[in-house]
C-alpha positions as CSV (number, residue, x, y, z in Angstrom):
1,X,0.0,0.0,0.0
2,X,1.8,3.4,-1.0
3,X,1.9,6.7,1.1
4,X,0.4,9.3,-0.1
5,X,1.3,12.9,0.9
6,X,-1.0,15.0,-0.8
7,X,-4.8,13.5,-2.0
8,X,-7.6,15.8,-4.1
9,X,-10.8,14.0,-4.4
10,X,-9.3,11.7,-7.2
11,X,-5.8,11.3,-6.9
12,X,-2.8,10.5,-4.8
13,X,0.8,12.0,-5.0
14,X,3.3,9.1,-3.9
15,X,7.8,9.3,-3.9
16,X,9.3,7.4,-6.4
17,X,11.7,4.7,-5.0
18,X,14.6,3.2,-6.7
19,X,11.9,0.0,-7.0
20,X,9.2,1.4,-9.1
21,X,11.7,0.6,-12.6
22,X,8.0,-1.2,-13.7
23,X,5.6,1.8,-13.2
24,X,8.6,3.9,-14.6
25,X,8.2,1.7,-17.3
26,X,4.5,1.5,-17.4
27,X,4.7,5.5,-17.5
28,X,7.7,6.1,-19.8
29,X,7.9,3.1,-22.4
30,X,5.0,4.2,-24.3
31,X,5.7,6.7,-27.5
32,X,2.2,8.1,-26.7
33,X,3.7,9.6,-23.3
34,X,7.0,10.4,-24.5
35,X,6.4,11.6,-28.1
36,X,6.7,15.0,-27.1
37,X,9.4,15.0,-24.4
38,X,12.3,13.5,-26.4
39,X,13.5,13.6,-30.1
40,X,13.2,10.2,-31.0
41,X,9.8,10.4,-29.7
42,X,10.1,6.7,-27.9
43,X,12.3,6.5,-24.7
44,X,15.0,3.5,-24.3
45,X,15.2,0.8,-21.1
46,X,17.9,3.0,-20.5
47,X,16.2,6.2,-20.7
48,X,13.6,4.9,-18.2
49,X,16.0,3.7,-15.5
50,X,17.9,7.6,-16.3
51,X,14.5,9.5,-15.8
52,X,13.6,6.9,-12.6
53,X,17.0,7.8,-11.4
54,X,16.5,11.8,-12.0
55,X,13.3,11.4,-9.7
56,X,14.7,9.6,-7.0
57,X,17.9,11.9,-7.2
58,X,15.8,15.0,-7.0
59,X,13.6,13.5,-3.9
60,X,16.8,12.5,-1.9
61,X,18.7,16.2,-3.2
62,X,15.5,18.6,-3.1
63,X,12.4,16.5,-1.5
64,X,11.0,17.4,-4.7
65,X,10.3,15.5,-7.4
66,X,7.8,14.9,-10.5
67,X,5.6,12.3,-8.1
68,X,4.0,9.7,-9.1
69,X,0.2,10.0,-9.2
70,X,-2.3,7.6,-8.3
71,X,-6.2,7.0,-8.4
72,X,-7.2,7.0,-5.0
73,X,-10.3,4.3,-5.8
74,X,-8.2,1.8,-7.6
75,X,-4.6,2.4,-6.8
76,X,-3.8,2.6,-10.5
77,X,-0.9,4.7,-11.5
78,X,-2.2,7.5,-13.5
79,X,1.0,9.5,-14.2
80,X,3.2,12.2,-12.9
81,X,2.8,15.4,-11.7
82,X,5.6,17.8,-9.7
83,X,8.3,20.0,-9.8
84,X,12.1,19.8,-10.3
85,X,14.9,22.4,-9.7
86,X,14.8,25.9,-11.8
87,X,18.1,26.8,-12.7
88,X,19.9,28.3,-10.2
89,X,16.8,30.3,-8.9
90,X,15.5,29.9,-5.5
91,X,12.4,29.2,-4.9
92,X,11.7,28.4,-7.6
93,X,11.0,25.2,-9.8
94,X,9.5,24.3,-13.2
95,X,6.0,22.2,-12.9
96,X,5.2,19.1,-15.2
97,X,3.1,16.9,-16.0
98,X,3.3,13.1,-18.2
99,X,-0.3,11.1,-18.1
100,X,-0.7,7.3,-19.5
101,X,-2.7,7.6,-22.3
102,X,-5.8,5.9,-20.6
103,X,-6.2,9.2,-18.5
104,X,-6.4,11.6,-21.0
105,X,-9.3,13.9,-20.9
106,X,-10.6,13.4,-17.9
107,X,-9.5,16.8,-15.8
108,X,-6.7,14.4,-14.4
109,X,-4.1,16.7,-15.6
110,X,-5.8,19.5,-14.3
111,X,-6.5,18.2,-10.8
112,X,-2.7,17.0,-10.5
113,X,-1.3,20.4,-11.8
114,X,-3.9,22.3,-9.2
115,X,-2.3,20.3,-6.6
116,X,1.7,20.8,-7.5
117,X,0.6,24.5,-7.7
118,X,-0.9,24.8,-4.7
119,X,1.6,22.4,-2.7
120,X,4.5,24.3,-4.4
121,X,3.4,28.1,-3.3
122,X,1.6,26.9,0.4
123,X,3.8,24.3,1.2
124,X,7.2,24.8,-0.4
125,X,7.1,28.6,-0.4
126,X,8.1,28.8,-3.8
127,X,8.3,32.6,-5.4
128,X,7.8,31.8,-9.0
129,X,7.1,28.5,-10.9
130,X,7.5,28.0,-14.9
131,X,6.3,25.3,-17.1
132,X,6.8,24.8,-20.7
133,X,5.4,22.1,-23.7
134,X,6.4,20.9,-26.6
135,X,5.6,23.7,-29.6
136,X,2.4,20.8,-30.9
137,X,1.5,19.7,-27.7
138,X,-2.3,21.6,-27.7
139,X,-3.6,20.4,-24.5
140,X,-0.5,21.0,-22.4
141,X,-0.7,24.7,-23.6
142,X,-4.6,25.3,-23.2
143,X,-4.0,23.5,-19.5
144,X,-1.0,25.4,-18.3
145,X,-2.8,28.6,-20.0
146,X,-5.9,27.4,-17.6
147,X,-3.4,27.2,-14.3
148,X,-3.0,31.0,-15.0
149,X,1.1,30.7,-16.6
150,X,1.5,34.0,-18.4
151,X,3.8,33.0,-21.7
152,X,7.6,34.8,-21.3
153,X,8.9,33.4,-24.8
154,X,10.6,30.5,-25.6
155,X,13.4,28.0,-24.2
156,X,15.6,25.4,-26.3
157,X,14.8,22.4,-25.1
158,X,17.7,19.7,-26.1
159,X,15.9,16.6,-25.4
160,X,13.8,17.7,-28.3
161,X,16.1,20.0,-29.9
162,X,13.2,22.7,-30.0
163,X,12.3,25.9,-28.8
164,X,9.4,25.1,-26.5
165,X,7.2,28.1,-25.4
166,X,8.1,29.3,-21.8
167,X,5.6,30.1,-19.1
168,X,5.8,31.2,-15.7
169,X,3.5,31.8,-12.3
170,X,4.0,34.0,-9.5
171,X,3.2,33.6,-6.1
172,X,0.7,36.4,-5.2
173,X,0.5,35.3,-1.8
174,X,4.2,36.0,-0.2
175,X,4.6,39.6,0.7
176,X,6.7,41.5,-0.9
């Protein structure tokens, strides 16, 4: 039975472990997921066990992480939602989001993001999150566009060796 550390009415946010290689896999070695995030469209074994590792690094590192996200009614992995390092910013951190393909559609993006954002200013503290998307992916733009991300340009992106548009949020509830 996994932990969960934050729960909306649908979803759970778990860690990722060094053990989850097969929801990693179940996540990460289907093109549908990963057609946007990389060039070849299609991540490797060995891509999987890097981007597993990447999580689990940042966790240990930052206690941050994209987390794994669950169904709370059937324990099912939906996907991953978080945030990892920004640069060299502080207090700040770049939001994402990768769903399995079954879960598109159905506002589980939306609830996840809500919750990263929300966890991310209350919680964390953080001053400023950004978020970007693939130039063709359509529903991450009209979602992070939704979350109230305010487009600052673009960002080369190597893994897909593109310029990606370039969002960011600010906190409005730290003083200033």
């Amino acid at each position: 039975m996994r932990e969960y550390f934050i729960k909306t009415k649908r979803i759970g946010f778990s860690v990722w472990d060094a053990k989850d290689l097969d929801l990693a896999t179940e996540l990460w070695g289907h093109s549908e997921v990963t057609k946007y995030i990389c060039s070849s469209g299609k991540f490797s074994k060995q891509d999987i066990i890097d981007r597993l590792n990447t999580e689990v690094h940042n966790h240990v590192i930052y206690h941050i992480q994209y987390w794994p996200v669950f169904e709370l009614s059937t324990g099912e992995l939906i996907g991953c939602c978080g945030i990892r390092p920004y640069k060299t910013e502080s207090h700040s951190f770049e939001l994402g989001f990768h769903l399995r393909e079954k879960y598109w559609g159905q506002g589980y993006a939306s609830e996840a993001a809500k919750a990263a954002v929300d966890y991310s200013f209350r919680v964390l503290k953080a001053e400023k999150l950004y978020s970007g998307h693939h130039p063709q992916n359509k529903a991450s733009e009209k979602l992070i566009s939704k979350l109230g991300f305010q487009l600052t340009g673009t960002v080369f992106y190597e893994p897909t060796g593109l310029y990606h548009p370039f969002y960011e949020l600010v906190n409005q509830t730290i003083d200033t």
